[in-house]
C-alpha positions in Angstrom: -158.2 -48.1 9.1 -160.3 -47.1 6.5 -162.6 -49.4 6.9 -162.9 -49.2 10.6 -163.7 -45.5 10.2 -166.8 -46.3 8.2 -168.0 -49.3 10.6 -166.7 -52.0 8.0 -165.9 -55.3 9.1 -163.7 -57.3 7.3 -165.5 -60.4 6.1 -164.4 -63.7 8.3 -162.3 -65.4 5.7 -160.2 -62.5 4.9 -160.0 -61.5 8.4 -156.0 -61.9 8.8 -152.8 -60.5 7.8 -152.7 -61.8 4.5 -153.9 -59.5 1.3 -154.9 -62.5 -1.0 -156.2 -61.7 -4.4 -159.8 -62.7 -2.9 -159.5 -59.6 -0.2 -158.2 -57.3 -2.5 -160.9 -58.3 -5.3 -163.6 -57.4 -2.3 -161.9 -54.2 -1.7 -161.8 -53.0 -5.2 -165.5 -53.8 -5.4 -166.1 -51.8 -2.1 -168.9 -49.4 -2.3 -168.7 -46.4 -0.4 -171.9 -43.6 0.1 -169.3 -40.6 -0.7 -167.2 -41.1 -4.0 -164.4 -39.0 -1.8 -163.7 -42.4 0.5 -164.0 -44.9 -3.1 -161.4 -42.4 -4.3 -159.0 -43.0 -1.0 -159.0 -46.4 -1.2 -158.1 -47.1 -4.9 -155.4 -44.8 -4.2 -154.4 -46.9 -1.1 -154.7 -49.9 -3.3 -152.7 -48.7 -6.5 -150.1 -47.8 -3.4 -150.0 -51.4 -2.6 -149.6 -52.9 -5.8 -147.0 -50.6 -7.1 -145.3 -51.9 -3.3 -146.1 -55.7 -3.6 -144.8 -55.3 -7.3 -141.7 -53.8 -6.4 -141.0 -56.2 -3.3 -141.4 -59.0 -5.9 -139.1 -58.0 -8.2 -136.2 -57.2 -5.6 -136.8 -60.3 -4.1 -136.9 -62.7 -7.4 -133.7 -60.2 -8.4 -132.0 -61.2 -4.9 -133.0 -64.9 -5.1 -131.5 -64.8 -8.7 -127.9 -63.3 -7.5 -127.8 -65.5 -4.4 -128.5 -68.9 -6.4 -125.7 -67.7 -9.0 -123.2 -66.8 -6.6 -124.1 -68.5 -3.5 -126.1 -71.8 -4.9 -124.6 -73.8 -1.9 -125.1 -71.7 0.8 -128.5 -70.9 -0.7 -129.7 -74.3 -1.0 -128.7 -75.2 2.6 -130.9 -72.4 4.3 -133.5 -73.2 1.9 -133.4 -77.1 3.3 -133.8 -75.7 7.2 -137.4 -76.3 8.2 -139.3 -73.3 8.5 -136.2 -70.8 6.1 -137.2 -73.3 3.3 -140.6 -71.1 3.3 -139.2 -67.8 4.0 -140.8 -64.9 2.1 -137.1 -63.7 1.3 -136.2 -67.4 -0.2 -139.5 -67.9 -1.8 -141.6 -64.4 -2.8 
């Protein structure tokens, strides 16, 4: 929204729903003409990394109780096409 506010369009290969490493690397390198709107987004982007971060590690923590105490059932919704590459089985 940010970016819309200040007439930035997002370049064509990050133009999607998915923050790669790429994206966020051109949005930490953004250059703003007040040091107010720099300021907003690193916030907005130390935000998202202390989310992503903690999504991770709940996820890999859930992945690691379900293969201990459900390995079979685990295993058999990861072998269903399209749960095999679900964010919850895989993050």
């Amino acid at each position: 929204m940010q970016l819309l506010y200040f007439g930035i369009k997002v370049p064509e290969p990050y133009d999607n729903d998915h923050w790669s490493h790429g994206f966020r690397g051109w949005l930490d390198d953004m250059v703003f003409q007040y040091p107010i709107a720099k300021a907003s987004l690193d916030s907005r982007m130390r935000y998202f990394r202390f989310v992503d971060e903690d999504l991770r590690l709940v996820s890999n923590q859930l992945r690691a109780y379900c293969r201990k105490h459900f390995k079979k059932d685990y295993y058999l919704l990861r072998s269903i096409p399209g749960w095999g590459h679900c964010s919850l089985l895989n993050y």
